[in-house]
C-alpha positions as CSV (number, residue, x, y, z in Angstrom):
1,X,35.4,10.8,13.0
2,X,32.5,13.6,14.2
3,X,32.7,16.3,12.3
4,X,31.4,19.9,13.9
5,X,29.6,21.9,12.5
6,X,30.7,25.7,12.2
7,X,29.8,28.4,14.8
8,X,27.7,30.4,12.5
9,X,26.0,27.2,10.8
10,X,25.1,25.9,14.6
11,X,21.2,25.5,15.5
12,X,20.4,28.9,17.2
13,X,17.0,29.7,19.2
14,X,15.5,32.2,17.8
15,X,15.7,35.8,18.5
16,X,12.8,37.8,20.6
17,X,11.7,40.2,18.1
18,X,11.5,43.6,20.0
19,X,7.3,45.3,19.1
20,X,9.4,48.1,17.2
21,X,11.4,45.6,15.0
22,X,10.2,42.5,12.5
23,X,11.9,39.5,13.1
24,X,14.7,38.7,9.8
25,X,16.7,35.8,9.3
26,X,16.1,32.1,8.9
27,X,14.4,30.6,11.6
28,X,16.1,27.6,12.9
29,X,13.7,24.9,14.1
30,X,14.0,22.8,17.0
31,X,15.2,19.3,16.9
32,X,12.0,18.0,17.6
33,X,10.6,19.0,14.3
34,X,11.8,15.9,11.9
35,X,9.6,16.5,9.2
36,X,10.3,20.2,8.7
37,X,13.8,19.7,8.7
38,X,13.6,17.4,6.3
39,X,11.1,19.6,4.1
40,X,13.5,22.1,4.3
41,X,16.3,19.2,2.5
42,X,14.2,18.2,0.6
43,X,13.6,21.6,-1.0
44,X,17.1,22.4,-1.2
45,X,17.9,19.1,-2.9
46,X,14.6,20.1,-5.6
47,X,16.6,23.5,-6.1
48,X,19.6,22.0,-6.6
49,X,18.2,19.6,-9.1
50,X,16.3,21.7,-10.7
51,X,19.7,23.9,-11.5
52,X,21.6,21.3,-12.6
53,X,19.3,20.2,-15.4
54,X,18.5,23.7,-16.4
55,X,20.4,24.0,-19.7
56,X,19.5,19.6,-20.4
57,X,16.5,19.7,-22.0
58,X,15.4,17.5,-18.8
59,X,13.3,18.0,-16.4
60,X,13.7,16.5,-12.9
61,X,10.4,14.2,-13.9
62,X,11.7,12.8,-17.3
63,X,15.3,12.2,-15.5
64,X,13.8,9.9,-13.3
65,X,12.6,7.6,-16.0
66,X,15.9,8.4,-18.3
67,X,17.3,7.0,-15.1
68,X,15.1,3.7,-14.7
69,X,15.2,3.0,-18.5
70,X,19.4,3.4,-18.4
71,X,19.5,0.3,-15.8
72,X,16.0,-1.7,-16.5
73,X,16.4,-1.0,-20.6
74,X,12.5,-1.1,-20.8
75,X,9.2,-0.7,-18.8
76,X,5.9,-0.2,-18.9
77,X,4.2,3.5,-17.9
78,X,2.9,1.3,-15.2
79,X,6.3,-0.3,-14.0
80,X,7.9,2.9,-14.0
81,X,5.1,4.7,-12.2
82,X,5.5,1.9,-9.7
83,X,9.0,2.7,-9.7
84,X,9.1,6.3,-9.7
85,X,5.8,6.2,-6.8
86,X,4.0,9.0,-8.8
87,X,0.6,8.1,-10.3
88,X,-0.2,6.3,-13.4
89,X,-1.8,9.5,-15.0
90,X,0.9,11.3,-14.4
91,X,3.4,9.1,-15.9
92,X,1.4,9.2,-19.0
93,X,2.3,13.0,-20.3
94,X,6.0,12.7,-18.8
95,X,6.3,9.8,-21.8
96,X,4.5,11.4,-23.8
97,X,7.2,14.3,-23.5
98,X,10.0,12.1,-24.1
99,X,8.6,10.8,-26.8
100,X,7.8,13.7,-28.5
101,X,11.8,14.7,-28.0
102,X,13.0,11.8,-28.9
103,X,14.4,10.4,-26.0
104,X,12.2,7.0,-26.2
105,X,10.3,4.7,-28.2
106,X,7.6,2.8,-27.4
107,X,6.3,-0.3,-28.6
108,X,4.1,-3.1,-28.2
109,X,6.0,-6.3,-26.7
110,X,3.8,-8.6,-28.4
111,X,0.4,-8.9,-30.5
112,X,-1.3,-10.9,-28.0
113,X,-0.6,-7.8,-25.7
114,X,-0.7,-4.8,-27.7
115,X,-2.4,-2.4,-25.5
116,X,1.2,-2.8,-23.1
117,X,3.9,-0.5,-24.4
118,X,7.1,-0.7,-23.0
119,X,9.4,2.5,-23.5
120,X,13.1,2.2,-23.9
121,X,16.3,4.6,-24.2
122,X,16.7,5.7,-27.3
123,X,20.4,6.7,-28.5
124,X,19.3,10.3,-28.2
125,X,18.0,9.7,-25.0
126,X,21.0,8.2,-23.8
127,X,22.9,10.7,-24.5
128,X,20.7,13.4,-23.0
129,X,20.4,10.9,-19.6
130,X,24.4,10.8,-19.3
131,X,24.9,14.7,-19.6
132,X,21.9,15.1,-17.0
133,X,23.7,12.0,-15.0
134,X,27.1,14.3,-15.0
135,X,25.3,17.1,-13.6
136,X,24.1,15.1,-10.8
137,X,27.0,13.5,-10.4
138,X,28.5,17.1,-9.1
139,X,25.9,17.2,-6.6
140,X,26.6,13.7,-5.3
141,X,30.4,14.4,-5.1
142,X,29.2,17.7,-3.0
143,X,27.1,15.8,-0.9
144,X,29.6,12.9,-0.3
145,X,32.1,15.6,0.4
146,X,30.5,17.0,3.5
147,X,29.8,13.6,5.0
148,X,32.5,10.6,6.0
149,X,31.5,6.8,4.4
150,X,30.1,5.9,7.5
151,X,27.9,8.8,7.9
152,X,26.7,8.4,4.4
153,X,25.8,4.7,5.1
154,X,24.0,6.2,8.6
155,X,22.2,8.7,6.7
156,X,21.1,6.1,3.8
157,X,19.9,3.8,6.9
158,X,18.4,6.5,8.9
159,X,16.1,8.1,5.5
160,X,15.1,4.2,5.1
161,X,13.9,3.6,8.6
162,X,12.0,7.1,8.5
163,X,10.4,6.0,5.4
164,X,9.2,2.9,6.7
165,X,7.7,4.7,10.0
166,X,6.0,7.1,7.8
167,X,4.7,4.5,5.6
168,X,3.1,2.5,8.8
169,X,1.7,5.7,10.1
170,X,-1.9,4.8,10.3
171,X,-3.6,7.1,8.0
172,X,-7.3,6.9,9.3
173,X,-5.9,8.9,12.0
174,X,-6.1,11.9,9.6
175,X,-9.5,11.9,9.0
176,X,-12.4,13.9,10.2
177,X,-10.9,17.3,9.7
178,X,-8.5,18.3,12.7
179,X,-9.3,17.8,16.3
């Protein structure tokens, strides 16, 4: 089943401003420009996020490890940096935060290794990860409202494939300063 999109959500060129008159409006971009269009998701999905959690006492950050922890049970900061693709240093005060609130312990898995801490869920944190997880939740009925099953599994397959061509891009192309 296509679905069309409504007259006044349609892509639109963009209007000539006239010399006496700014332009207003959203600007919509060309089909050609992938990445902006996605930027522009991407910041609307951050937004959303970012409202949903607002009265949790979660940030979008420590939700991503709540979440990791609620289906792994334990990790390293280095497994769940790995997971979470943000940098090890950067992993180090989001734990840190969780910690302090309660929402994990840490703890050595064995004497032999005792500079390895692996974090888990506390029952605290539990709880806070499944009244974050509800919030979300909302969003994800929302999203999976507006699409059909097999446009959802398009759009999952299509977001894979555009990771993998961005993650092939060859870099050294993008240095030297621009050209």
């Amino acid at each position: 089943m296509t679905r069309s999109m409504p007259a006044d959500k349609a892509l639109k060129p963009p209007a000539t401003p006239t010399d006496e008159e700014p332009p207003t409006g959203f600007y919509d971009l060309p089909l050609g420009n992938l990445l902006w269009h996605v930027r522009l998701t991407e910041r609307a999905m951050q937004k959303a996020m970012r409202e949903a959690l607002l009265h949790t006492n979660v940030t979008k950050a420590q939700f991503g490890i709540l979440q990791v922890l609620e289906r792994i049970q334990r990790a390293s900061s280095a497994t769940l940096a790995r997971t979470l693709t943000v940098s090890p240093q950067a992993m180090v005060g989001v734990i840190a935060s969780l910690e302090v609130k309660g929402f994990i312990k840490r703890r050595a898995t064995s004497s032999a290794s005792a500079r390895i801490l692996v974090a888990q869920l506390t029952p605290k944190g539990r709880a806070a990860f499944s009244a974050a997880a509800e919030r979300f939740a909302l969003l994800d009925t929302a999203l999976e409202s507006a699409f059909t099953e097999a446009e959802r599994h398009t759009m999952v397959e299509l977001l894979a494939r555009m990771r993998t061509v961005l993650d092939s891009v060859d870099q050294s192309s993008f240095k030297g300063g621009s050209s």
